[in-house]
C-alpha positions as CSV (number, residue, x, y, z in Angstrom):
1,X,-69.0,48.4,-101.1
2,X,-67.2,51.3,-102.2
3,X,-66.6,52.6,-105.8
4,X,-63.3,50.9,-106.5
5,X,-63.6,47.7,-105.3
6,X,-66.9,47.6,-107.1
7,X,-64.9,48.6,-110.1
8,X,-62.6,46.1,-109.3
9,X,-64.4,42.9,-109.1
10,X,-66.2,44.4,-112.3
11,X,-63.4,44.0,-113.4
12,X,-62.1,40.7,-112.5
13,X,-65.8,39.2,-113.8
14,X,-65.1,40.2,-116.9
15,X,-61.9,38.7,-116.9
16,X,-62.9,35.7,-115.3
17,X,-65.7,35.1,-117.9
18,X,-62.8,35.2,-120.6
19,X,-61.2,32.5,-119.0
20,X,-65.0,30.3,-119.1
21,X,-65.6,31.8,-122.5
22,X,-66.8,29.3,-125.0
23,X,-67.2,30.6,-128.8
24,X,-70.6,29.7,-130.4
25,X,-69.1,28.0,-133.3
26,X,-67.3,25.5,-131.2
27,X,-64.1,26.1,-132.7
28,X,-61.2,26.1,-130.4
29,X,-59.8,28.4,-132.6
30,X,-63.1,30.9,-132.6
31,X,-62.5,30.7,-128.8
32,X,-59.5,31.5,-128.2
33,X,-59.7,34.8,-130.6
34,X,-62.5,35.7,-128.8
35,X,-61.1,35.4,-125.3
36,X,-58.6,37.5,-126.3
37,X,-60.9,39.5,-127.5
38,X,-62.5,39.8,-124.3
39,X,-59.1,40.3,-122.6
40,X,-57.8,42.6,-124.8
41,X,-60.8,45.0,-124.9
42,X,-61.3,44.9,-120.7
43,X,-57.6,46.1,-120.3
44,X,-58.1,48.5,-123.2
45,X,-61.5,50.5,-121.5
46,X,-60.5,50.2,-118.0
47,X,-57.4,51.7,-118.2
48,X,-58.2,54.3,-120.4
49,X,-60.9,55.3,-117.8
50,X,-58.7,54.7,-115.1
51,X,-57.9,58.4,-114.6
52,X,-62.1,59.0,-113.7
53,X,-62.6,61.0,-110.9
54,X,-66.3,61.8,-111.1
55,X,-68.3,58.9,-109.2
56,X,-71.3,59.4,-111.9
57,X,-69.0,59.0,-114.6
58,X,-67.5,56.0,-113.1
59,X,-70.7,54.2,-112.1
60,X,-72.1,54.7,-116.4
61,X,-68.8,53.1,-117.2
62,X,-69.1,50.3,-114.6
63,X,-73.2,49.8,-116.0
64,X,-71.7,50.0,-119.8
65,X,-68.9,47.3,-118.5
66,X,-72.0,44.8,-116.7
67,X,-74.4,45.2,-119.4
68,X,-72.0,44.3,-122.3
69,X,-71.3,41.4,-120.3
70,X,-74.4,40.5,-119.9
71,X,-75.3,41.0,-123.5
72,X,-72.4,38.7,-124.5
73,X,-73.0,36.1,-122.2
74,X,-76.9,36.3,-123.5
75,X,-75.8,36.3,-127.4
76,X,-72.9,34.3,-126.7
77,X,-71.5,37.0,-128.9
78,X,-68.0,38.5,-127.1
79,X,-68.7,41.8,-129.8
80,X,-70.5,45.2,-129.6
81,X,-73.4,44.8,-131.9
82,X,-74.2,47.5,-133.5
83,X,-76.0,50.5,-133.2
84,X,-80.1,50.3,-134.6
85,X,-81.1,54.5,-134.9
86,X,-84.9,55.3,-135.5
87,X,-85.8,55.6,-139.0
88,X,-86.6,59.1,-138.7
89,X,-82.9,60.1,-138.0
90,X,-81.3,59.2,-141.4
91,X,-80.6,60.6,-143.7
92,X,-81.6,63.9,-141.8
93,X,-84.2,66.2,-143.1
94,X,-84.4,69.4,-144.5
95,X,-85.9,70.8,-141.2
96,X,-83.1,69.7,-138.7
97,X,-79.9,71.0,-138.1
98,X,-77.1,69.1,-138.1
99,X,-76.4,70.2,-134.5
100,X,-79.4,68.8,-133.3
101,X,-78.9,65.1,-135.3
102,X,-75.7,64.7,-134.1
103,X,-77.6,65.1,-130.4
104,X,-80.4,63.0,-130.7
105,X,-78.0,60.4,-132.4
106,X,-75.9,60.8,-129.1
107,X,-78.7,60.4,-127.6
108,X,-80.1,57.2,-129.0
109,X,-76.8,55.3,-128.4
110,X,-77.8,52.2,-125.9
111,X,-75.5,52.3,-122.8
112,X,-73.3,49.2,-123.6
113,X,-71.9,51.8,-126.7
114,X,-70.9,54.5,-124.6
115,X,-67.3,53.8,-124.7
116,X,-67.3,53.7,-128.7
117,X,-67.9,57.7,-129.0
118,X,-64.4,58.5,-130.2
């Protein structure tokens, strides 16, 4: 399969998950906000990265696509949940430099969050 149809029928899963979506609540109103959700935030990452050339770079973004997926069909939870740093990171210590947080902080961010860096 090559790189952009896999990106593609990433892609389309994701979309067609949105149309499946059931909220947890059981509200029709909970569900449709967070299929839109859903919609709304597939369109908004795929074509900002739709410019990608680099194959690596595209294959992290289709992983970060596949495992928020599958985190929100596990959680039933459409949203990014948020980030859980080591202890030992914050509030930074007298012996690091702030260079060297902001790395390992970089670092420590799971792959589904990738996309949230700016």
């Amino acid at each position: 399969m090559s790189l952009r149809s896999h990106v593609l029928s990433t892609y389309r899963k994701v979309l067609r998950e949105a149309t499946r979506w059931q909220a947890a609540s059981g509200s029709t109103t909970d569900t449709w906000k967070e299929r839109e959700y859903i919609k709304d935030e597939a369109r908004r990452l795929f074509k900002r990265n739709k410019e990608l050339t680099d194959e690596d770079e595209i294959k992290q973004h289709v992983k970060e696509a596949n495992s928020r997926l599958e985190m929100a069909i596990h959680y039933k939870n459409p949203y990014p949940r948020p980030l859980n740093y080591p202890q030992t990171l914050l509030p930074p210590s007298e012996r690091r430099k702030p260079i060297s947080l902001e790395k390992t902080m970089k670092q420590a961010k799971p792959v589904y969050m990738k996309s949230y860096d700016d």
